[in-house]
CHARMM-style PDB file with segment names, atoms N, HN, CA, C and O in Angstrom:
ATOM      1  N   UNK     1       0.841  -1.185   0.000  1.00  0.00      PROA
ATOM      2  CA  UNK     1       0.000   0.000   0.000  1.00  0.00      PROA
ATOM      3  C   UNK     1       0.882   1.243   0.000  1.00  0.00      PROA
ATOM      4  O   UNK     1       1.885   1.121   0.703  1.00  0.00      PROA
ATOM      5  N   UNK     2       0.731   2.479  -0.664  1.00  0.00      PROA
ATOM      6  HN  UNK     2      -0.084   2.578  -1.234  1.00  0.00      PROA
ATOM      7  CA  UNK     2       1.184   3.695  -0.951  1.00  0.00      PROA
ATOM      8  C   UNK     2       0.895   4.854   0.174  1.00  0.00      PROA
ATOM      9  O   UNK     2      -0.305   4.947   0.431  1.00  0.00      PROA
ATOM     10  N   UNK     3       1.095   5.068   0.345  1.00  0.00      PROA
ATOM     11  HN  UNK     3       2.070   4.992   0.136  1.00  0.00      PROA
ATOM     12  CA  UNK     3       1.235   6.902   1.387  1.00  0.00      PROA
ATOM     13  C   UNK     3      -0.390   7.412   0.997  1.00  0.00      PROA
ATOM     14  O   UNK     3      -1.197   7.726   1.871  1.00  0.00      PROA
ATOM     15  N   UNK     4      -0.659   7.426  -0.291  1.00  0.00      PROA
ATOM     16  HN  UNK     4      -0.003   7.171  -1.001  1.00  0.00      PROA
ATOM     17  CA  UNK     4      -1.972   8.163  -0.323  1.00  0.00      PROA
ATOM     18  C   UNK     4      -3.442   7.219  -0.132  1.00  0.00      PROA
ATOM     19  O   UNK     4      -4.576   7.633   0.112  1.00  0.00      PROA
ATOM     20  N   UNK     5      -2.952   5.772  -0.346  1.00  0.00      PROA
ATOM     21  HN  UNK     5      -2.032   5.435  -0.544  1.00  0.00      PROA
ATOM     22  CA  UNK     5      -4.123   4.802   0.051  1.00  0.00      PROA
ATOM     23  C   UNK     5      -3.976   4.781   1.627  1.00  0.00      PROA
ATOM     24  O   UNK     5      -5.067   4.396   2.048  1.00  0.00      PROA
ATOM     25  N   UNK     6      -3.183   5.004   2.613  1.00  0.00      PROA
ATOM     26  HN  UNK     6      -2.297   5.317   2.272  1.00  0.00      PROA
ATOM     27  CA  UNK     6      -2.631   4.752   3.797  1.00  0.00      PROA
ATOM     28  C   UNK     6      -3.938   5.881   4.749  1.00  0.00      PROA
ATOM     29  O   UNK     6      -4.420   5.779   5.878  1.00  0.00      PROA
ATOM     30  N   UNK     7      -4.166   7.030   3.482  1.00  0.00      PROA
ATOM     31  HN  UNK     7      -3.775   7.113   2.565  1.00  0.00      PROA
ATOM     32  CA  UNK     7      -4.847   8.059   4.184  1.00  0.00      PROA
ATOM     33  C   UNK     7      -3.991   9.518   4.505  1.00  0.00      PROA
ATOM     34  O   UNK     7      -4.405  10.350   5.313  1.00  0.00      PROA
ATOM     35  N   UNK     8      -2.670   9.674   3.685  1.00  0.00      PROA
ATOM     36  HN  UNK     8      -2.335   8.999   3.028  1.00  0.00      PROA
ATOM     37  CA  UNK     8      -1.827  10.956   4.176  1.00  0.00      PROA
ATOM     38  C   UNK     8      -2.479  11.993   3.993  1.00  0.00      PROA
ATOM     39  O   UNK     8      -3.564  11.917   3.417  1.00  0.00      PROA
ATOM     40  N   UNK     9      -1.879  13.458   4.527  1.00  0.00      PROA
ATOM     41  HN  UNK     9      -0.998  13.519   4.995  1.00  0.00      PROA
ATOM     42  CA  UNK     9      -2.762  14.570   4.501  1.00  0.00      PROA
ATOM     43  C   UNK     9      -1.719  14.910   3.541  1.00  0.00      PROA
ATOM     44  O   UNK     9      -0.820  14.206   3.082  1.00  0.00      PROA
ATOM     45  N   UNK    10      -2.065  16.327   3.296  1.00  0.00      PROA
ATOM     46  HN  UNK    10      -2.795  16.899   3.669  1.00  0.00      PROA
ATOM     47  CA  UNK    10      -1.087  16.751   2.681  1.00  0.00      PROA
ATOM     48  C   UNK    10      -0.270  17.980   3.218  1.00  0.00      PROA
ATOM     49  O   UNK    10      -0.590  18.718   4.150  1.00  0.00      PROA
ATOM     50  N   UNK    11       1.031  18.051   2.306  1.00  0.00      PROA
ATOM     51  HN  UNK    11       1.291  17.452   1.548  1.00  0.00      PROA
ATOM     52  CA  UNK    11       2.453  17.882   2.702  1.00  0.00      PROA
ATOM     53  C   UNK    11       2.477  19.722   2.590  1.00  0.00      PROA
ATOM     54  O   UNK    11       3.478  20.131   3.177  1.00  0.00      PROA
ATOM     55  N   UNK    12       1.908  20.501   2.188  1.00  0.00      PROA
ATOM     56  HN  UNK    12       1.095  20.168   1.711  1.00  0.00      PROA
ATOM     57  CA  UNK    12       1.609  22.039   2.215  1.00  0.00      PROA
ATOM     58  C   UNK    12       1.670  22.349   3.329  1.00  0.00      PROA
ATOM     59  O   UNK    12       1.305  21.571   4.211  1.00  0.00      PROA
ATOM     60  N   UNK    13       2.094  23.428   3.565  1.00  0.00      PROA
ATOM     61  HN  UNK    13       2.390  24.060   2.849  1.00  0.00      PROA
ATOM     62  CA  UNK    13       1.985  24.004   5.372  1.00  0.00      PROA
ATOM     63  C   UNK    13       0.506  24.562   5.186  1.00  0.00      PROA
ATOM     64  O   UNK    13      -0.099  24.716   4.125  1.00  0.00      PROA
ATOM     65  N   UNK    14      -0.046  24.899   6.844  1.00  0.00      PROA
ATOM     66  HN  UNK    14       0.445  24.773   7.706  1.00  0.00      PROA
ATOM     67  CA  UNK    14      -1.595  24.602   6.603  1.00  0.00      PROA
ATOM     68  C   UNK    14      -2.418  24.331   5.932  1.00  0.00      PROA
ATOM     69  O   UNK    14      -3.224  25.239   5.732  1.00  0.00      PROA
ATOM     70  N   UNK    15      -2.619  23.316   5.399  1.00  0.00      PROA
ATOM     71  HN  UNK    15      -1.964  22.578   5.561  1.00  0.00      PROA
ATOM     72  CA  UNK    15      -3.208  22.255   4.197  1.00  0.00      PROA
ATOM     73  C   UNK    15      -3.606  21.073   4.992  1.00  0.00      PROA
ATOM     74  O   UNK    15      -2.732  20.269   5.316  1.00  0.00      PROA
ATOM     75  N   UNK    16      -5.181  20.835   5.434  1.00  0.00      PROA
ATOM     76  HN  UNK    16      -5.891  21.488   5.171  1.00  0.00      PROA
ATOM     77  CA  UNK    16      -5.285  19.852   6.203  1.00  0.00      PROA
ATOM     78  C   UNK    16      -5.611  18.765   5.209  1.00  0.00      PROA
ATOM     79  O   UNK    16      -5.780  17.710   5.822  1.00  0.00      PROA
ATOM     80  N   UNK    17      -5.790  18.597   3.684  1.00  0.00      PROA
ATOM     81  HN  UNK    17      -5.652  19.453   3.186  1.00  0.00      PROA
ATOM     82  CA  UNK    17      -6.864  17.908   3.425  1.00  0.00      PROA
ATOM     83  C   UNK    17      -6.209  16.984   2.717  1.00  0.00      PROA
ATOM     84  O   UNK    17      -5.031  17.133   2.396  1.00  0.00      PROA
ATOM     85  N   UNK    18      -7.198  15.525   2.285  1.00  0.00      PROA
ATOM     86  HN  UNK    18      -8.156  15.404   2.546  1.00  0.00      PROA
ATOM     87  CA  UNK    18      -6.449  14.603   1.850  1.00  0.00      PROA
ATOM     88  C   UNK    18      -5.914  14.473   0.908  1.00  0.00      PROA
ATOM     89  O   UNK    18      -6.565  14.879  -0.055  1.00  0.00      PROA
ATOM     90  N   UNK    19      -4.357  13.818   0.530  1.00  0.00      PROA
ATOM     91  HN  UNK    19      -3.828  13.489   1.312  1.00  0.00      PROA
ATOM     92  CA  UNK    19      -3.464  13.589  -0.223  1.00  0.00      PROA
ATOM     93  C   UNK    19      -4.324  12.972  -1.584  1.00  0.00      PROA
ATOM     94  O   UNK    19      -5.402  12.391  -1.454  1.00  0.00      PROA
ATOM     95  N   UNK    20      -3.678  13.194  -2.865  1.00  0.00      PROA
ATOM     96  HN  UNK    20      -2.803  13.666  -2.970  1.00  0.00      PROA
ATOM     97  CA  UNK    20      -4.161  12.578  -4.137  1.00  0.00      PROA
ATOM     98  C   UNK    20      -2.976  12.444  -5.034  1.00  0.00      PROA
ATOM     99  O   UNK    20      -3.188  11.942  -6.138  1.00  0.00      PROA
ATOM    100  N   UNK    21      -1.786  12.807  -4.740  1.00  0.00      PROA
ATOM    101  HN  UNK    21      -1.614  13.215  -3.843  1.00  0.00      PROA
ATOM    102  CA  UNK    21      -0.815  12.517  -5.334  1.00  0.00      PROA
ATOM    103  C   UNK    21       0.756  12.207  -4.243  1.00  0.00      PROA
ATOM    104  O   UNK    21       0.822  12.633  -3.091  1.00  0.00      PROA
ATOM    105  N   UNK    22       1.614  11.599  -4.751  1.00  0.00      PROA
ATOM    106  HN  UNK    22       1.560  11.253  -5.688  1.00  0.00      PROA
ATOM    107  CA  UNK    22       2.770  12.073  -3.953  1.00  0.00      PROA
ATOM    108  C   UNK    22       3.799  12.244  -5.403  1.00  0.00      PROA
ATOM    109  O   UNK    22       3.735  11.641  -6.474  1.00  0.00      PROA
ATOM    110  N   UNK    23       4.775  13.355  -4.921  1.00  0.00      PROA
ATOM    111  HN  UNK    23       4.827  13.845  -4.051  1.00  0.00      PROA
ATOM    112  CA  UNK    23       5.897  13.355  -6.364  1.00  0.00      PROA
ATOM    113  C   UNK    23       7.151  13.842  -4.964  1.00  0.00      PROA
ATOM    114  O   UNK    23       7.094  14.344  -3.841  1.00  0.00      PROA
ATOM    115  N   UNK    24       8.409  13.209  -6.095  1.00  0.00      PROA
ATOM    116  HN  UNK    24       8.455  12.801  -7.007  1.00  0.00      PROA
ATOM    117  CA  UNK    24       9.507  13.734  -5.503  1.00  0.00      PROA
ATOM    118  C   UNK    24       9.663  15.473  -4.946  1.00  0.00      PROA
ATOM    119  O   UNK    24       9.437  16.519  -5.553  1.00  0.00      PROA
ATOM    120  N   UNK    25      10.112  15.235  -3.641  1.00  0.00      PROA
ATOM    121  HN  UNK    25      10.296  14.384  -3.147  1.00  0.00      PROA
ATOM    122  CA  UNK    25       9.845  16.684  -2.845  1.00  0.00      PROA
ATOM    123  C   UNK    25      10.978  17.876  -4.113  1.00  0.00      PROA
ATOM    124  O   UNK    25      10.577  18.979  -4.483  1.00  0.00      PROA
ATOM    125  N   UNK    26      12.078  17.385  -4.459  1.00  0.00      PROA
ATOM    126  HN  UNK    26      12.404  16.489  -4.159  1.00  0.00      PROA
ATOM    127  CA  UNK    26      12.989  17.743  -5.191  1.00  0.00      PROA
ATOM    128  C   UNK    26      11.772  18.813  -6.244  1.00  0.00      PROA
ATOM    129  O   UNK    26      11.758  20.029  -6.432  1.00  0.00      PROA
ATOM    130  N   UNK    27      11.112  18.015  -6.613  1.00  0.00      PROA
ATOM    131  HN  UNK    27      11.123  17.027  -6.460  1.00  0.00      PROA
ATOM    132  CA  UNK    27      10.194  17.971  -8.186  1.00  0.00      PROA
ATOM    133  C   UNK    27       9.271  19.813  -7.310  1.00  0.00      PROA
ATOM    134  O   UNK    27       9.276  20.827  -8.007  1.00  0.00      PROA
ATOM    135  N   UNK    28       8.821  19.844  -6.297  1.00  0.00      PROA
ATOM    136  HN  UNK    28       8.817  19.019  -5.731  1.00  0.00      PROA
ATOM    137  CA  UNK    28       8.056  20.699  -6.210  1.00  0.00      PROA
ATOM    138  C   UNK    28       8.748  21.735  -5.895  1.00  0.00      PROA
ATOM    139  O   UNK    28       8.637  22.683  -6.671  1.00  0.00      PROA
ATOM    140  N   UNK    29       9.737  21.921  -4.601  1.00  0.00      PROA
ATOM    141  HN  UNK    29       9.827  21.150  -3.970  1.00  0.00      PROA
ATOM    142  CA  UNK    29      10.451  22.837  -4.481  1.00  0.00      PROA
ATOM    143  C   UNK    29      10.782  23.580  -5.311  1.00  0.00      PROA
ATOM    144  O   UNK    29      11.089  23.205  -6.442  1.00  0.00      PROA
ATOM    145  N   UNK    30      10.793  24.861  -4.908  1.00  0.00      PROA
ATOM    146  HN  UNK    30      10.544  25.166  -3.989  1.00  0.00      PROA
ATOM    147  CA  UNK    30      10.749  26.231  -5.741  1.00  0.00      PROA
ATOM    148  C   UNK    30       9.934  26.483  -6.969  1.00  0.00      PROA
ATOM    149  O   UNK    30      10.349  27.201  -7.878  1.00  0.00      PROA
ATOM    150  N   UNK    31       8.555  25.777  -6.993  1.00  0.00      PROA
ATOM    151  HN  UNK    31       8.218  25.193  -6.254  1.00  0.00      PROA
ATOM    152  CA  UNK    31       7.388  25.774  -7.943  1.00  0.00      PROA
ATOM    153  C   UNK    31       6.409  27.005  -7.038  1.00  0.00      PROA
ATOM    154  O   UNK    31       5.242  27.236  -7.356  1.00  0.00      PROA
ATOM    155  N   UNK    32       6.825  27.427  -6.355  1.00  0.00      PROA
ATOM    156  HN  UNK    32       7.773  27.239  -6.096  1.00  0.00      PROA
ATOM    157  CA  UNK    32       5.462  28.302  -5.557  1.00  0.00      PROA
ATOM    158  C   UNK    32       4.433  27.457  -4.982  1.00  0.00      PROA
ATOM    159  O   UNK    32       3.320  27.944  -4.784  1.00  0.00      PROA
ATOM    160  N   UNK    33       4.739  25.926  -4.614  1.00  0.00      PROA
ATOM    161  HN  UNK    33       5.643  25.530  -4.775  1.00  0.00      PROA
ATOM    162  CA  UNK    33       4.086  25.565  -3.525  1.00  0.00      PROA
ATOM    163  C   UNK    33       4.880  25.153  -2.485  1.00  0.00      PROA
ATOM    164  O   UNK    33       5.803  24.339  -2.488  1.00  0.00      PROA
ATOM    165  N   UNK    34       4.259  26.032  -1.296  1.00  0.00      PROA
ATOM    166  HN  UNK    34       3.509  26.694  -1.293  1.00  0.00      PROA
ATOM    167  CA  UNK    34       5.032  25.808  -0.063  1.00  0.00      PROA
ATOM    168  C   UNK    34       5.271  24.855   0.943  1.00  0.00      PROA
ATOM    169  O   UNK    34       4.797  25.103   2.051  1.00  0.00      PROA
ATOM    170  N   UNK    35       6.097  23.512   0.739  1.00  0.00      PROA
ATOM    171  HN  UNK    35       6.482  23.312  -0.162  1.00  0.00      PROA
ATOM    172  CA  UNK    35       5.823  22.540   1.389  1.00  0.00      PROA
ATOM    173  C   UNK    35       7.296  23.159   2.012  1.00  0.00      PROA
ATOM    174  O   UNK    35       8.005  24.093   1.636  1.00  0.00      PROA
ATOM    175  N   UNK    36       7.461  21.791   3.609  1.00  0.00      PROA
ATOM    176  HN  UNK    36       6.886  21.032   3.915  1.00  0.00      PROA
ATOM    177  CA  UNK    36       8.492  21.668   4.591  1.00  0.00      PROA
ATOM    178  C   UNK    36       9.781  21.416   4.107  1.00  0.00      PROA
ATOM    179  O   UNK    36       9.971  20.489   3.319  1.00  0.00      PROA
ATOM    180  N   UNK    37      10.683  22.141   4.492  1.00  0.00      PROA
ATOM    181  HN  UNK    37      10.529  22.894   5.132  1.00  0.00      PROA
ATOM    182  CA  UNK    37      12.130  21.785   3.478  1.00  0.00      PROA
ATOM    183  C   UNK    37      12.754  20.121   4.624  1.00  0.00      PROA
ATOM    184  O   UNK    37      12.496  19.863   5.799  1.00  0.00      PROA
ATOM    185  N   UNK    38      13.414  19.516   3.827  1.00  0.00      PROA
ATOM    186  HN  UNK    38      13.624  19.725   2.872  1.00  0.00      PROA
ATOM    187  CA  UNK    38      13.730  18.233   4.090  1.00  0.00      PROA
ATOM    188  C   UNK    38      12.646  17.102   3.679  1.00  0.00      PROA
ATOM    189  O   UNK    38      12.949  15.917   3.816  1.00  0.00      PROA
ATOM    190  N   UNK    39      11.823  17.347   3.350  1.00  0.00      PROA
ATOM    191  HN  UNK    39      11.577  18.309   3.238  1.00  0.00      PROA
ATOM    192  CA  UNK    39      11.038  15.891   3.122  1.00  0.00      PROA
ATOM    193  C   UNK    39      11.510  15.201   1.730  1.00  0.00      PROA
ATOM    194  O   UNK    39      12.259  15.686   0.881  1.00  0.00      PROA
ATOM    195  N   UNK    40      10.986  14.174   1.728  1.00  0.00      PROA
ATOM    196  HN  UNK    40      10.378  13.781   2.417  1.00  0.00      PROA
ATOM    197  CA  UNK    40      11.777  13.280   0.542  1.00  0.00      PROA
ATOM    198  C   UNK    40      10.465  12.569  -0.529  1.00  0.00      PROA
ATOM    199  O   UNK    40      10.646  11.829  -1.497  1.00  0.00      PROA
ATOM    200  N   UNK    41       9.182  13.062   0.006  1.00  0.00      PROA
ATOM    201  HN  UNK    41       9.035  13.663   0.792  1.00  0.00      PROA
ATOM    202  CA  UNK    41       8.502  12.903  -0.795  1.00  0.00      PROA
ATOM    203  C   UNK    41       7.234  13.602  -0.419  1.00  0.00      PROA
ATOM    204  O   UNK    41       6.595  13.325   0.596  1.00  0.00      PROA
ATOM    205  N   UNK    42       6.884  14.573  -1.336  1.00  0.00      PROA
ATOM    206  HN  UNK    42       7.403  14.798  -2.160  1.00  0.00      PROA
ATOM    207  CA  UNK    42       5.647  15.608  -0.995  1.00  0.00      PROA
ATOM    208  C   UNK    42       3.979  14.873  -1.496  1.00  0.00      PROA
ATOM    209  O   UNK    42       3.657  14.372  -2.574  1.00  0.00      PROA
ATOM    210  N   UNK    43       3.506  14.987  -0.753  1.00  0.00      PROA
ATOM    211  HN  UNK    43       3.768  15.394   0.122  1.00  0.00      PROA
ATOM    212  CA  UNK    43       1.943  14.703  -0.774  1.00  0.00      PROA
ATOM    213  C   UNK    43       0.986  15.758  -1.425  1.00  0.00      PROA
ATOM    214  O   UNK    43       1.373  16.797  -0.891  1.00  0.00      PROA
ATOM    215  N   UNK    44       0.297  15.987  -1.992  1.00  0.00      PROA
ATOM    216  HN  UNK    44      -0.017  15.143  -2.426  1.00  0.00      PROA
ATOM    217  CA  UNK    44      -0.321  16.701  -2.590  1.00  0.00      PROA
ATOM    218  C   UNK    44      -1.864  16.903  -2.429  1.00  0.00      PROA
ATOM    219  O   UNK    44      -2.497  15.912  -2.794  1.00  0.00      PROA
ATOM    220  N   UNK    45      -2.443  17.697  -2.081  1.00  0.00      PROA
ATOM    221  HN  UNK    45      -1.929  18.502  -1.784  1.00  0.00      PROA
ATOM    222  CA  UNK    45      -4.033  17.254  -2.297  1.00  0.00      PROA
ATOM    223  C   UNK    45      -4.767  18.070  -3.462  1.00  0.00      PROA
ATOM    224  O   UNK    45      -4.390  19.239  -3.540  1.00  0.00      PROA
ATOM    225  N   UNK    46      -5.541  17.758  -4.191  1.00  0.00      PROA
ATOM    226  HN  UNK    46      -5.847  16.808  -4.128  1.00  0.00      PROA
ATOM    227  CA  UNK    46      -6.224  17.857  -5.465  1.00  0.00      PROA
ATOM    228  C   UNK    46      -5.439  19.757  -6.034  1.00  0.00      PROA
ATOM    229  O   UNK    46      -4.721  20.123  -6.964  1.00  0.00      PROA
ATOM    230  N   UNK    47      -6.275  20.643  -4.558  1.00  0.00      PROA
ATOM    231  HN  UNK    47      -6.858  20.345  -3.802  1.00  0.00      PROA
ATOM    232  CA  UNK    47      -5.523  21.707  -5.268  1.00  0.00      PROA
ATOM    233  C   UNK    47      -4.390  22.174  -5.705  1.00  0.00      PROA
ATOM    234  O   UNK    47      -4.025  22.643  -6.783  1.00  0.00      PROA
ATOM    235  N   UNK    48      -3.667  21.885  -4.261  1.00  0.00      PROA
ATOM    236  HN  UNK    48      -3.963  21.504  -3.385  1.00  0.00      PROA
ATOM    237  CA  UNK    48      -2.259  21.868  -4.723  1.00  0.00      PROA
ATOM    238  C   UNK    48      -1.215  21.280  -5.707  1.00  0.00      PROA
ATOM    239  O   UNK    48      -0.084  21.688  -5.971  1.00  0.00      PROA
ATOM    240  N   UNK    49      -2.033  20.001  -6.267  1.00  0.00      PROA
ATOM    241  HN  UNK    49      -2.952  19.670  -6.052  1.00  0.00      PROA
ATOM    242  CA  UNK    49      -1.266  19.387  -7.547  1.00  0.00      PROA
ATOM    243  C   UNK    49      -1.762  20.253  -8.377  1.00  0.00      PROA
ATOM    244  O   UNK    49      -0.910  20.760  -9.107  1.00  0.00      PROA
ATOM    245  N   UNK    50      -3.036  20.677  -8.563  1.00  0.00      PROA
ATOM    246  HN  UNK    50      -3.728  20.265  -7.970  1.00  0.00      PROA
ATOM    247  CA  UNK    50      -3.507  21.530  -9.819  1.00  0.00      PROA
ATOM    248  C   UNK    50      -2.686  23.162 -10.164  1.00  0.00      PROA
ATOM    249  O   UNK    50      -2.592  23.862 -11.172  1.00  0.00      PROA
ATOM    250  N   UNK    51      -2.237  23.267  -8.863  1.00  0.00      PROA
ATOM    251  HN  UNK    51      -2.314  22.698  -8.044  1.00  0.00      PROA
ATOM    252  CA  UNK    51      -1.202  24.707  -8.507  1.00  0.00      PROA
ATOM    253  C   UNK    51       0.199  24.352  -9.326  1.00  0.00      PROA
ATOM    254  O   UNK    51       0.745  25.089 -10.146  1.00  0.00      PROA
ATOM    255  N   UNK    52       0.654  23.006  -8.889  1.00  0.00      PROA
ATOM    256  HN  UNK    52       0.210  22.407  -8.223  1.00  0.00      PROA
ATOM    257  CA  UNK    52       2.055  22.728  -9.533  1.00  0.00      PROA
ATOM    258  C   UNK    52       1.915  22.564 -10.375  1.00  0.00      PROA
ATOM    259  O   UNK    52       2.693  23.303 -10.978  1.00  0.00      PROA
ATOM    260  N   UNK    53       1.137  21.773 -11.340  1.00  0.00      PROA
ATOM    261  HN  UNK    53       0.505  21.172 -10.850  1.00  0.00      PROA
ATOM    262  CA  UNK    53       0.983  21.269 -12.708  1.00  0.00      PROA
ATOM    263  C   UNK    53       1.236  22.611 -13.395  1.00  0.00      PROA
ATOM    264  O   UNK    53       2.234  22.800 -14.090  1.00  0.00      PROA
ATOM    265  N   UNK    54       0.007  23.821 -13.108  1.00  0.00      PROA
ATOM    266  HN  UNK    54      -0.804  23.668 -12.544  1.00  0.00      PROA
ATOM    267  CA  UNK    54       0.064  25.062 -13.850  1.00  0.00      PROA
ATOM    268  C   UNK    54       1.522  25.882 -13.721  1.00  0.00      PROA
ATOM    269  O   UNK    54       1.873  26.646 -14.621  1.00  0.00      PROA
ATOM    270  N   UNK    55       2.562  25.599 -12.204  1.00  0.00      PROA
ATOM    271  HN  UNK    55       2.277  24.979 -11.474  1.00  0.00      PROA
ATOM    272  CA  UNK    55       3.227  26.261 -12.351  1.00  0.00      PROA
ATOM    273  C   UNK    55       4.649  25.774 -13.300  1.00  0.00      PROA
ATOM    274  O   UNK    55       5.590  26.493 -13.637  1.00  0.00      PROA
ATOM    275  N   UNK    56       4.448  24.410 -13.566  1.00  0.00      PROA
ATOM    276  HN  UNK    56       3.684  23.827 -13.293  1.00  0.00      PROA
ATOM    277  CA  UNK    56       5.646  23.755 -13.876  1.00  0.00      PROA
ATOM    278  C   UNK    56       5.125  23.318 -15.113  1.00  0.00      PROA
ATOM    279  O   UNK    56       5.533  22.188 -15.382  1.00  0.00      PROA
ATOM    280  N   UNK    57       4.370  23.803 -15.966  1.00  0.00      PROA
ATOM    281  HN  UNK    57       4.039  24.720 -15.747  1.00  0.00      PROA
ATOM    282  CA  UNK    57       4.060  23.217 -17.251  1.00  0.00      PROA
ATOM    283  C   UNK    57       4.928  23.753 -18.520  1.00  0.00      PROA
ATOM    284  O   UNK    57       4.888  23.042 -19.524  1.00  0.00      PROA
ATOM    285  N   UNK    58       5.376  24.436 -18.547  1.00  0.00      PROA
ATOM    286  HN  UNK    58       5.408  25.014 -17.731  1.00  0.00      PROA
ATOM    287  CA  UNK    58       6.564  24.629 -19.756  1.00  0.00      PROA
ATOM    288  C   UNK    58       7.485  23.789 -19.236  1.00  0.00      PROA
ATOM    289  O   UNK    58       7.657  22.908 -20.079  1.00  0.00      PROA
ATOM    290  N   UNK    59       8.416  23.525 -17.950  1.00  0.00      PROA
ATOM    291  HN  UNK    59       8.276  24.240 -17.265  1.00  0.00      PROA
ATOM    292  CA  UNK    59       9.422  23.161 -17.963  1.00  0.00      PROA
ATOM    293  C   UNK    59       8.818  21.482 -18.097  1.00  0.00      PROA
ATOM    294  O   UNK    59       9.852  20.822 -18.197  1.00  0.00      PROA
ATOM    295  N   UNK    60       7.921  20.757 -18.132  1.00  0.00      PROA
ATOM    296  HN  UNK    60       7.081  21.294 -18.051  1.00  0.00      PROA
ATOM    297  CA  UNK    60       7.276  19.619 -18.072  1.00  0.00      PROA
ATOM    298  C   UNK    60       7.070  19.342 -19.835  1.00  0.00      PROA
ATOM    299  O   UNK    60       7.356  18.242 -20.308  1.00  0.00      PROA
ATOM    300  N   UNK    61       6.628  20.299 -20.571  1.00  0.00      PROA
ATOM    301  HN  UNK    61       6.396  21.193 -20.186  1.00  0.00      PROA
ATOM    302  CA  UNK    61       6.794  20.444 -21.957  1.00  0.00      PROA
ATOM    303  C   UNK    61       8.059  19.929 -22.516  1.00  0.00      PROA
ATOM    304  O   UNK    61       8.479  18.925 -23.092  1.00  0.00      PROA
ATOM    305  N   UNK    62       8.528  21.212 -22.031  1.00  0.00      PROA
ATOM    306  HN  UNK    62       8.187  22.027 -21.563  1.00  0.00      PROA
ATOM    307  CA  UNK    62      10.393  20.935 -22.574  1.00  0.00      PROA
ATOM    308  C   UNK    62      11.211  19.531 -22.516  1.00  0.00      PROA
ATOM    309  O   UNK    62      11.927  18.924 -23.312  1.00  0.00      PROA
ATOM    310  N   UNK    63      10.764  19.315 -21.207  1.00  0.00      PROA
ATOM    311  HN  UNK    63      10.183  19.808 -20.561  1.00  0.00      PROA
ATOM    312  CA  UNK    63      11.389  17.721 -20.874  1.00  0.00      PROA
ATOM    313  C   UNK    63      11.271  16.928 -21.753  1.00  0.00      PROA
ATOM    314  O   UNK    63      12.191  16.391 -22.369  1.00  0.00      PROA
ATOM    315  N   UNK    64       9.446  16.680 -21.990  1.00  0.00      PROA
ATOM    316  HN  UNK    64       8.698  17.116 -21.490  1.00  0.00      PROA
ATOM    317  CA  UNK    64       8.879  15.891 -23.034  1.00  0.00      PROA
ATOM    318  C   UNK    64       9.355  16.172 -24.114  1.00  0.00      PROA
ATOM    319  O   UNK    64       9.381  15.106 -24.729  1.00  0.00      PROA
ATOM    320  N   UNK    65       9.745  16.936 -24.723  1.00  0.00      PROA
ATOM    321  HN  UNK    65       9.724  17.802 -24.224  1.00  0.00      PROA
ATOM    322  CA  UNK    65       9.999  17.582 -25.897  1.00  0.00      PROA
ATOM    323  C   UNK    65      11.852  17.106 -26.420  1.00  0.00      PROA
ATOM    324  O   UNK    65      12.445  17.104 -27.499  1.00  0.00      PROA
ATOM    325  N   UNK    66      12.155  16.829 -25.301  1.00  0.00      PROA
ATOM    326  HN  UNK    66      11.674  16.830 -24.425  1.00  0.00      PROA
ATOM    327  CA  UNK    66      13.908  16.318 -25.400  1.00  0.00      PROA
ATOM    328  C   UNK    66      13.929  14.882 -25.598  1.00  0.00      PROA
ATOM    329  O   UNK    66      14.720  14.474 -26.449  1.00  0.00      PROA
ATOM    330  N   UNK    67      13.023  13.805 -24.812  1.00  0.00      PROA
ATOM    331  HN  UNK    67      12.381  14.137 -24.121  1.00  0.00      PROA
ATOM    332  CA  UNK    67      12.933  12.886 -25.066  1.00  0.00      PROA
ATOM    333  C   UNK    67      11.948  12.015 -25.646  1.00  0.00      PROA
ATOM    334  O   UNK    67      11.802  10.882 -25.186  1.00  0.00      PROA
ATOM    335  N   UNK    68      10.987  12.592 -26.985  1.00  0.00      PROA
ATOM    336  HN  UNK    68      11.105  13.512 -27.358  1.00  0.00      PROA
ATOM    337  CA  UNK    68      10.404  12.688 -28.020  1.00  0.00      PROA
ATOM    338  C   UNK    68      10.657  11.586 -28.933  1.00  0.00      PROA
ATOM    339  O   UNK    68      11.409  10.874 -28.268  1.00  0.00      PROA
ATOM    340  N   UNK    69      10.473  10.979 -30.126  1.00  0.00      PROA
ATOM    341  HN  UNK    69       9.862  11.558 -30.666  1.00  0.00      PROA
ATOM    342  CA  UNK    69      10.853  11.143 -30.981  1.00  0.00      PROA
ATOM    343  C   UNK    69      10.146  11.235 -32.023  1.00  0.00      PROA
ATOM    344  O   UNK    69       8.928  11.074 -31.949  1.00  0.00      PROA
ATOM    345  N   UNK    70      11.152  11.682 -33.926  1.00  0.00      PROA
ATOM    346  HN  UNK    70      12.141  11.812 -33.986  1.00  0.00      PROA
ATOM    347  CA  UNK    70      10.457  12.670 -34.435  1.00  0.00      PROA
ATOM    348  C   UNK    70       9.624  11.830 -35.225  1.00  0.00      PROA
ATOM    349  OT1 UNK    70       8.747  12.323 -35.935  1.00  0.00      PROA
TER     350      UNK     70
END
């Protein structure tokens, strides 16, 4: 069983509500969502993934875009 079937909250400072994703803590840091520095894997709940997705979507493009093919 996974962290978010387990029932985690999520990993945002005051953010009580339940988890729907987890991604590497690495992956969110410095996206403009404010999670706890040191964790090793951030929890997410619905809004806050919808916050990162929008803030990290060019550099999520680009990635895709390198390992493509034509």
């Amino acid at each position: 069983m996974g962290l978010i079937s387990k029932g985690a909250k999520c990993s945002v400072t005051s953010c009580d509500n339940d988890g729907v994703r987890s991604l590497t803590a690495s992956k969110v840091e410095g996206t403009g969502v404010d999670i706890p520095h040191g964790l090793k894997k951030a929890i997410l709940c619905k809004e806050h993934y919808k916050e990162w997705k929008k803030a990290t979507k060019e550099d999520r493009d680009t990635e895709k875009a390198r390992f493509s093919r034509f």
